[in-house]
C-alpha positions in Angstrom: 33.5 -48.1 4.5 33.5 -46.4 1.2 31.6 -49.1 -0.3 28.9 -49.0 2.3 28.6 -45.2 1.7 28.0 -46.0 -2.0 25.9 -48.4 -1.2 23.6 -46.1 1.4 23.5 -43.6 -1.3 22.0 -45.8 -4.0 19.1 -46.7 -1.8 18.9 -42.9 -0.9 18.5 -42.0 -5.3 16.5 -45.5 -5.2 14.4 -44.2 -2.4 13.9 -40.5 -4.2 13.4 -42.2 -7.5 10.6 -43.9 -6.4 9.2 -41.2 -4.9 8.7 -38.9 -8.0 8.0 -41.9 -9.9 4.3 -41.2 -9.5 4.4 -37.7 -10.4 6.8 -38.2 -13.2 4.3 -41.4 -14.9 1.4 -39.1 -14.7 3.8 -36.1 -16.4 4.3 -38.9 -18.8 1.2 -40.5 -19.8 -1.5 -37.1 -19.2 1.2 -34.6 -20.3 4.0 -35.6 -22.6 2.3 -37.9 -24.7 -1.0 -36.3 -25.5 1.2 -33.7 -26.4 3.0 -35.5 -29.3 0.0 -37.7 -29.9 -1.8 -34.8 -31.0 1.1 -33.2 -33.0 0.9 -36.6 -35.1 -2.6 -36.1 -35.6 -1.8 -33.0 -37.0 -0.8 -34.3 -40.2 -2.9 -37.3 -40.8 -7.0 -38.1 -41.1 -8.9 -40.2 -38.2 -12.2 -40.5 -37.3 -12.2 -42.5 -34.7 -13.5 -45.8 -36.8 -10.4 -46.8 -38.6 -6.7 -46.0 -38.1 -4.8 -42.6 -38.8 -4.1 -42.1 -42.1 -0.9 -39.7 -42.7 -2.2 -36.8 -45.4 0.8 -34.4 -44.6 -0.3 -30.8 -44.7 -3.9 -31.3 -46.0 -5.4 -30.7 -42.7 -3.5 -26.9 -42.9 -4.8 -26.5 -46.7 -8.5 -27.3 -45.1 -8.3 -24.3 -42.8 -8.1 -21.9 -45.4 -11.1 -22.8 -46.9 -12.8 -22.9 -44.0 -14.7 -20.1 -43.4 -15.6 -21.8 -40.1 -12.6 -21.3 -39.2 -11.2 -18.2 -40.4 -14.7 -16.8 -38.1 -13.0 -18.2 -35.3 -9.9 -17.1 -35.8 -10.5 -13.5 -36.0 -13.6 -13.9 -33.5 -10.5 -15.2 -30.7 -8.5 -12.4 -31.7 -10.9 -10.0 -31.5 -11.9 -10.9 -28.0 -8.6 -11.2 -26.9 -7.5 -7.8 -28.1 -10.7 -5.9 -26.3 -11.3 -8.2 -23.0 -7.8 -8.6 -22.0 -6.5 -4.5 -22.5 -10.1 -3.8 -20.6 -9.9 -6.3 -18.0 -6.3 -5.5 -16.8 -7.3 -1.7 -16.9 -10.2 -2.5 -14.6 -8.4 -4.9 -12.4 -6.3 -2.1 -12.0 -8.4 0.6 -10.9 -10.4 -1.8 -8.8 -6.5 -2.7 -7.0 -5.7 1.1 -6.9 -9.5 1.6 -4.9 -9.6 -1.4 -2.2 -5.5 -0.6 -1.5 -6.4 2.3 0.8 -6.8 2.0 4.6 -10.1 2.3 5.1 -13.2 0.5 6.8 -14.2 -2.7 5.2 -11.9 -3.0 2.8 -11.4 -6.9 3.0 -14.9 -6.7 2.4 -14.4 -5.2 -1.0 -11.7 -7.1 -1.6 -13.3 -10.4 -0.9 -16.6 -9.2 -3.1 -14.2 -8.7 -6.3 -12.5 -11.3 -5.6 -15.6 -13.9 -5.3 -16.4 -14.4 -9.4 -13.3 -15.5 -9.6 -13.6 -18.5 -7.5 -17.2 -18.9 -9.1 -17.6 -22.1 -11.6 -17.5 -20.6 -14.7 -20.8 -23.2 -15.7 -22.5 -21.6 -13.0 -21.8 -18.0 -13.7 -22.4 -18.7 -17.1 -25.7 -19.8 -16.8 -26.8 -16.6 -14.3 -25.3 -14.3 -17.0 -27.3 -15.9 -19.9 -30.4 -15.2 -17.7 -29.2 -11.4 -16.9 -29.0 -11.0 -20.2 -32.2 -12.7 -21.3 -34.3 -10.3 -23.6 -37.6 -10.7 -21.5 -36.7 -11.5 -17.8 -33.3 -10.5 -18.0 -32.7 -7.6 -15.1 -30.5 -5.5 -17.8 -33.2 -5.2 -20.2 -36.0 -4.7 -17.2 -33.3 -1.9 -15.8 -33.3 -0.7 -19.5 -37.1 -0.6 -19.5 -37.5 1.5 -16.7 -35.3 4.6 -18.3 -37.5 4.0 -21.6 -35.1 1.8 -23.5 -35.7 -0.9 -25.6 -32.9 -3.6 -24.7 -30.9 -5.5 -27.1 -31.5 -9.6 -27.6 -28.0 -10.0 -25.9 -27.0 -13.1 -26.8 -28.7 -13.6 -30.0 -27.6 -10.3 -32.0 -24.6 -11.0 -34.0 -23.2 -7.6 -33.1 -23.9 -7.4 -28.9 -23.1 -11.5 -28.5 -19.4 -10.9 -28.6 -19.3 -7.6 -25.9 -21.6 -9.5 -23.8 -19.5 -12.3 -23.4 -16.6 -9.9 -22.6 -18.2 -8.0 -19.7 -19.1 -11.7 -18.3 -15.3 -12.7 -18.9 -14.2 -9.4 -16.9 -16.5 -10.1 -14.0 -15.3 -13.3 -13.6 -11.5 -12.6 -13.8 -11.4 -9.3 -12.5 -10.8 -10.8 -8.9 -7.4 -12.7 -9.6 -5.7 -9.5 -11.7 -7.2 -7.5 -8.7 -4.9 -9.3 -6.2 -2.0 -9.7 -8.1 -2.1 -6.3 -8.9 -2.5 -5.7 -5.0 0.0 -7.5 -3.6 2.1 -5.5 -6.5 1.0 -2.2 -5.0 1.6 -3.6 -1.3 5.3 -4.1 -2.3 6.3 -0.7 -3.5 8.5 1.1 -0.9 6.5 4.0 0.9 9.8 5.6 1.3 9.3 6.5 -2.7 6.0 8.2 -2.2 6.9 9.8 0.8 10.2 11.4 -1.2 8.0 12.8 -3.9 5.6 14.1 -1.2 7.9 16.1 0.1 9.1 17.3 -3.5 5.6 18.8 -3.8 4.5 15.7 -6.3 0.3 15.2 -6.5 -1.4 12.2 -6.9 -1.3 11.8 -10.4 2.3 12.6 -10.4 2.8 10.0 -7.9 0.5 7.4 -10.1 2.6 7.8 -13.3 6.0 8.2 -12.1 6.2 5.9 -9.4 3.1 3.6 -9.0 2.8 2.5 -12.8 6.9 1.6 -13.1 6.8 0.1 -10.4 4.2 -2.1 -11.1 5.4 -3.2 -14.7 6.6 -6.5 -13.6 3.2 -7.2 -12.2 1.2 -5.9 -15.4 3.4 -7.6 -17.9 2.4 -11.2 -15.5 -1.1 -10.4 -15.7 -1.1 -9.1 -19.3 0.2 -12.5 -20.6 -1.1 -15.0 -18.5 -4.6 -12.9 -19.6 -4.3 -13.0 -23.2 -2.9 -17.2 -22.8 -6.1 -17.6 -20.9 -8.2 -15.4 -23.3 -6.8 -17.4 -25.8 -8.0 -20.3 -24.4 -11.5 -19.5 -23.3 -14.2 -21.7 -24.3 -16.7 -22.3 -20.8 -18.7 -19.3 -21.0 -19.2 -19.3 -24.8 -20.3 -23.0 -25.1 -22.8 -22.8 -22.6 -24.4 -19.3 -23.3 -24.3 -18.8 -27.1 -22.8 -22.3 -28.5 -20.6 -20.5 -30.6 -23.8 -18.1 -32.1 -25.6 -16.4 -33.9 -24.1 -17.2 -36.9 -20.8 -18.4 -35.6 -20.4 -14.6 -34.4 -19.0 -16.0 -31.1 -17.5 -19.3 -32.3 -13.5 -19.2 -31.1 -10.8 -21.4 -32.2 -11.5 -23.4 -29.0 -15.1 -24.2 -29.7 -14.2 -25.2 -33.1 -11.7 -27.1 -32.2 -14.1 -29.0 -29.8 -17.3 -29.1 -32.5 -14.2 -30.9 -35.1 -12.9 -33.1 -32.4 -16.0 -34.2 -30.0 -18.9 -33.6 -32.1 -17.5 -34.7 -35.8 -15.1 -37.0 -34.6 -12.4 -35.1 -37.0 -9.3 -35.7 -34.5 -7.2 -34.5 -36.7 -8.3 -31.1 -38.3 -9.3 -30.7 -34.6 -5.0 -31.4 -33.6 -4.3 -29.1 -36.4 -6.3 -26.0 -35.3 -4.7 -26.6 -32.0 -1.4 -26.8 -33.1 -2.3 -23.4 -34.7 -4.0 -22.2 -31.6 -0.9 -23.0 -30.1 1.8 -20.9 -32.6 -0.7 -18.6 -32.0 -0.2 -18.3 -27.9 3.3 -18.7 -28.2 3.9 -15.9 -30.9 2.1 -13.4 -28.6 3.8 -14.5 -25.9 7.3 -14.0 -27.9 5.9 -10.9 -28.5 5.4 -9.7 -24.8 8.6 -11.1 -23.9 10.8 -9.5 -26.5 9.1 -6.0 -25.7 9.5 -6.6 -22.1 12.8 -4.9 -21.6 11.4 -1.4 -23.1 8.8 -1.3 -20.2 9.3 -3.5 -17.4 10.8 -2.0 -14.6 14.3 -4.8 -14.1 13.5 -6.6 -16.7 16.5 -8.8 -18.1 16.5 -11.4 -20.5 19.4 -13.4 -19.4 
């Protein structure tokens, strides 16, 4: 009997074996190996036309004189550090507005929520007419107050902030909800407490909203500045990494080295940087967690 158990059981693990098989050859082959494929690359020199050749560290010793590079790197910094802060403050807001009873407010909630869901390609390419310098509406709107409108996309100093109200528009929608359904989930029995202790709104906002919602704002904050991090759509297609590389990120570069110059790997070393890069400010978020997240335990 026992050996017909045993025997039942391993064509139950055969059985579940070959059901994650699947899923565990494409974790494999589109996951796992890419991964240290391209931390090989890291360290050697291929084009594409003949084999890897191992140079060690030369490919990090090429990045400092790239000024390329450097551009990028504070260019991904710098729209990290402004889009991400602005973007979670306005998701916010927009969370705190459409969270009150009142008519229509799946409406509102569905129109925030829409860019999200928008191909970024395709909202791309209506922001890059938007902010076109002759039949763009911004500069038309501009025109009718008497103001002369910036070339958007082509001034080395308005490229960068107009790529970051795009970014907002389009993300705005998913930090919206999460922040939503972090607002639906505090207990009413704490706002209805401080009522009665004679506590305003604002009151009410700092002390009890905006604790209460740390767990939700330190998701959003990091999963923001990975994505941030990351982002590359929207500045390929509406500036190409211009004027003068003023909106080239490590991303882009990383794609120019790779795709366009076939240099596989400087391009796997600037993305093993990118990702030292993520994972530091991720440390970073984590480690200063537990001084403002409301249960926040690192066990």
């Amino acid at each position: 009997m026992a050996a017909k158990l045993s025997g039942l059981q391993r064509k139950e693990e055969l059985a579940g074996y070959l059901f994650i098989l699947p899923n565990l050859i494409g974790f494999l082959v589109f996951l796992v190996f890419p991964i240290l494929a391209a931390v090989y690359l890291t360290f050697t020199e291929w084009e594409l036309s003949s084999a890897p050749a191992f140079t060690g560290l030369a490919n990090f010793r090429a990045m400092i004189g790239d000024d390329i590079f450097l551009k990028a790197f504070g260019n991904t910094f710098y729209y990290a550090f402004v889009a991400v802060p602005t973007g979670v403050f306005l998701a916010f807001v927009v969370a705190l507005g459409v969270n009150r009873p009142m008519r229509g407010v799946f409406a509102f909630r569905l129109i925030y929520f829409l860019p999200h869901v928008t191909l970024t390609v395709a909202a791309a390419i209506v922001w890059a007419w938007i902010y076109h310098p002759e039949f763009g509406i911004i500069n038309y709107l501009l025109s009718l107050i008497g103001i002369q409108g910036p070339n958007w996309l082509f001034n080395s100093k308005s490229a960068m902030p107009a790529l970051i109200i795009m970014s907002n528009w389009k993300g705005i929608g998913y930090a919206m909800l999460i922040f939503l359904a972090g607002l639906q989930g505090v207990p009413a029995e704490l706002y209805e407490a401080a009522v009665m202790d004679g506590a305003n709104g604002w009151y009410r906002l700092v002390k009890i909203t905006i604790p209460m919602l740390s767990p939700t704002t330190f998701f959003v904050l990091t999963t923001s500045f990975i994505g941030a991090f990351q982002g590359f759509d929207q500045f390929y297609i509406m500036t190409n990494g211009g004027p003068s590389f003023a909106t080239t990120t490590l991303v882009l570069h990383i794609f120019n080295n790779g795709f366009r110059y076939f240099k596989m790997g400087y391009a796997s070393s600037m993305a093993f940087v990118l990702f030292l890069c993520i994972l530091f400010i991720t440390l970073i978020q984590w480690t200063s967690a537990r001084t403002w997240v409301h249960g926040f335990t690192q066990d």
